[in-house]
N, C-alpha and C positions, 0 to 999 in steps of 0.2 A: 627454407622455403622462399621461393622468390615472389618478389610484389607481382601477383599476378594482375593487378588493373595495370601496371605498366605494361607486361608484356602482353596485354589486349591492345592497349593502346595505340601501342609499335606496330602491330598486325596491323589494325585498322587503318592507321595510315599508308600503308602498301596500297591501298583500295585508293588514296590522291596521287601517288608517286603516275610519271607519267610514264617512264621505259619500263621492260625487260630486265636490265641494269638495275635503277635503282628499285625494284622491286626487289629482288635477291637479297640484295645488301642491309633491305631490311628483315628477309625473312632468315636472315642469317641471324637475326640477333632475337627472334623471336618464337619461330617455328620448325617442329621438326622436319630431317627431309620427306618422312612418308606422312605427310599430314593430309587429313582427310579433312574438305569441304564440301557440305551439302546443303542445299537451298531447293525453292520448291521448282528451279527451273536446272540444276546442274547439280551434279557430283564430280571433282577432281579427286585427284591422285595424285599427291606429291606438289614441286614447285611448279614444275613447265607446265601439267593440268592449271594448278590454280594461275599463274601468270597469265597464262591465253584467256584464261575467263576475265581476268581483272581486265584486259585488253580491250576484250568485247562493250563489255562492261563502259568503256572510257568513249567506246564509240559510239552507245545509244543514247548517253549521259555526258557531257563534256564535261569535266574536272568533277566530275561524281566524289561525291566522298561520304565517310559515316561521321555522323556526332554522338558519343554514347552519354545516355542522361541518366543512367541508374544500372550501377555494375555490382553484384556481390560474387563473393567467392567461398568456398572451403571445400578440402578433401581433394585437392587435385582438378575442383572442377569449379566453374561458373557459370554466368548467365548475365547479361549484359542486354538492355533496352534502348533503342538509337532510333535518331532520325535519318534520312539518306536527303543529300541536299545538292543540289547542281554546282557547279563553280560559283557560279554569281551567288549562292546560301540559299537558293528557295530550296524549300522542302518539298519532296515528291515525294516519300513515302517514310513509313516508321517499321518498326520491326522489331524480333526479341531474337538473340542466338545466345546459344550452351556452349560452349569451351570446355574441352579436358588438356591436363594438362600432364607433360611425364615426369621424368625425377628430376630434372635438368631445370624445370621451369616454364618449359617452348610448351607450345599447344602442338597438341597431336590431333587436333579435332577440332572442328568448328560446324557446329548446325545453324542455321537460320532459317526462320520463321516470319516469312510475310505473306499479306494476301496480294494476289495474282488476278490479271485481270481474265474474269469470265471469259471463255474462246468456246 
């Protein structure tokens, strides 16, 4: 079984990586190709889905990135509690997401759970 708070942790760093490039490079060593990410504002499909979102992502958030403060795991799956914090470390918002994971180790799946602003 592999450490799976590492291979979160790998994932969640893609979320600071600034290219395309090294986006991949890390979801090479952590996520599978058809991984599914969902939040309350997007669903991808694969890497080129979730890379164009992480993209977006960098553009309304400068050096956006997650800190996870409470991670547990078993059975293939997890759950993981974070903060989202701007480049400079302020905190904009907090959050929970669920992870499954395959036989390999990679996450096949990521949910996330935040609140949204009323529109």
């Amino acid at each position: 079984m592999s450490d799976f708070k590492t291979i979160w942790e790998t994932y969640t760093s893609a979320w600071k990586a600034e290219t395309a490039v090294q986006k991949h490079d890390i979801f090479k060593q952590c996520l599978a190709q058809y991984v599914v990410y969902t939040d309350p504002l997007a669903l991808t499909r694969g890497w080129d889905e979730l890379t164009e979102y992480m993209l977006e992502f960098h553009q309304q958030i400068a050096g956006g990135h997650f800190v996870t403060n409470y991670f547990l795991a078993h059975h293939d799956k997890s759950i993981a509690k974070w903060d989202m914090l701007t480049g400079d470390g302020t905190k904009v918002g907090e959050g929970v997401s669920y992870g499954q994971y395959n036989a390999e180790g990679k996450l096949t799946a990521m949910t996330g759970f935040f609140e949204t602003p009323e529109g």
